[in-house]
C-alpha positions, -999 to +999 in steps of 0.1 A: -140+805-125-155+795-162-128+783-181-130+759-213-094+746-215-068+736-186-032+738-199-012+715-180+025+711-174+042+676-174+072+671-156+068+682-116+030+691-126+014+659-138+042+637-131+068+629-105+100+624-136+129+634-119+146+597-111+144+592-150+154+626-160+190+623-139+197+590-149+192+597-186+216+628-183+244+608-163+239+584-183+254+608-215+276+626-192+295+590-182+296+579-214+316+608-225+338+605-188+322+638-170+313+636-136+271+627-127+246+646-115+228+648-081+192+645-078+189+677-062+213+694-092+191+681-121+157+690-101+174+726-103+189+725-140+148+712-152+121+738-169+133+749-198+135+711-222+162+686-225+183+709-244+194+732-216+192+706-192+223+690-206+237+723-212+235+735-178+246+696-166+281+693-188+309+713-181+314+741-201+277+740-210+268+743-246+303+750-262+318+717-247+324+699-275+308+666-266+272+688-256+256+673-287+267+640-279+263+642-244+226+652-260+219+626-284+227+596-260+199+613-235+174+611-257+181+576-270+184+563-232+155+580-216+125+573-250+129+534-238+138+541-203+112+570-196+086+553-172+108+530-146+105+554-116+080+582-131+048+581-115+022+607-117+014+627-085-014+618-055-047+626-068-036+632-108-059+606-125-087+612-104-091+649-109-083+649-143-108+623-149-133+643-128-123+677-148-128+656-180-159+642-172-170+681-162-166+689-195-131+709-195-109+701-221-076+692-210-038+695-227-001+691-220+025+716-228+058+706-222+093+718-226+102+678-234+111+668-268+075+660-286+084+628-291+090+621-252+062+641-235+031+619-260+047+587-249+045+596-214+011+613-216-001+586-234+014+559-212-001+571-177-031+591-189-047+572-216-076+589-236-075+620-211-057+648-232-077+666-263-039+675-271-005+671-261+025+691-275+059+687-264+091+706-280+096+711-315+122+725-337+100+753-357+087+768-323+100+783-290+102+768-260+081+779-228+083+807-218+080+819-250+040+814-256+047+793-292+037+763-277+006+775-258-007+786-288-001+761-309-029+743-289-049+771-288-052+775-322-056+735-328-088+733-305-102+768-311-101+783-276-089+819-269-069+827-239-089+842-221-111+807-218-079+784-204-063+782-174-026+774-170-011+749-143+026+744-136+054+743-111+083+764-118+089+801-125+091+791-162+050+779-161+044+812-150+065+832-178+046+809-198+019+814-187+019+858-186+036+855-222+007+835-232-019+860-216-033+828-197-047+828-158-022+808-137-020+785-107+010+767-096+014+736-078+039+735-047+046+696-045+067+700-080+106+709-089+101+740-074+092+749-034+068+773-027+098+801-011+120+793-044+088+801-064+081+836-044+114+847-043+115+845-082+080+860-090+073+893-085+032+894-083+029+857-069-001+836-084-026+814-066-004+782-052-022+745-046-008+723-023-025+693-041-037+691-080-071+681-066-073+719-052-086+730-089-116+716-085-126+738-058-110+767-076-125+761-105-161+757-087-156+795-076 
């Protein structure tokens, strides 16, 4: 398959961020007295940014009074605590370096707040990404396809040269909205049954991020 540009997701695609994800979020919802989150309850509540994560983590979700608190000490824990447990997955840096060195261009679109998803990029995968765009007030999140082609447009590829890669049912909304090819991973947030079960016309799964080098061979 010829493609020019990979599209990567970040959080269960790239990297393994769950352990700092929950303790960010119980760390706003104890400081405000609710009750904390499992591991297995905020693996469920990720995909769609950090906004709806807390919404769907405090009781009474976004109406609760303290949301935007609740909010606001997430984001100031987890942009100095991001990186103590998040590691990216088996086989990340070596395929992307391969892909780079290939040719491919490669990006990050993430529902994370902008700010959040370049330090992280940054921090693991150094001088690997021709771009990297997190969440941003002016556009809509994934699935919405704002974000997708924002990059796009930045590095001058149409869709139909880039390949999407995610984990969740919201990388493949994405992914259709944005007119992209798609393959999703099944060692992410997701399992492979949740994944089929939610997808009508399932796409091509990998079992291991180094699988799109073969694909991409085809």
């Amino acid at each position: 398959m010829k493609k020019k540009l990979l599209i990567f997701d970040l959080d269960g695609t790239l990297i393994s961020t769950l352990e700092d994800l929950n303790k960010a979020t119980n760390v706003g919802l104890e400081k405000y007295g609710y009750p904390s989150r499992s591991l297995e309850e905020t693996r469920n509540d990720i995909g769609n940014g950090v906004k709806k994560l807390i919404e769907r983590s405090i009781p009474g979700g976004k109406d609760n009074p303290d949301y935007l608190g609740v909010f606001n000490e997430f984001r100031s824990y987890y942009i100095t605590h991001y990186s103590e447990y998040s590691k990216p997955y088996k086989n990340t840096q070596e395929t992307l370096s391969f892909l780079k060195n290939k040719g491919y261009k490669l990006a990050v679109v993430s529902n994370k707040f902008d700010e959040g998803a370049k330090k992280l990029v940054t921090t693991f995968f150094p001088n690997i990404f021709d771009a990297i765009q997190g969440s941003i007030d002016t556009l809509n999140y994934k699935p919405y396809p704002d974000l997708v082609n924002k990059v796009l447009n930045e590095l001058n590829i149409d869709n139909k040269d880039a390949l999407y890669i995610g984990d969740t049912e919201v990388d493949y909304e994405t992914a259709i909205n944005s007119k992209l090819d798609v393959v999703l991973v099944t060692y992410g947030y997701r399992k492979k049954e949740e994944l089929i079960e939610k997808i009508k016309n399932p796409p091509l799964f990998i079992n291991d991020i180094s699988g799109l080098i073969d694909y991409l061979s085809k």
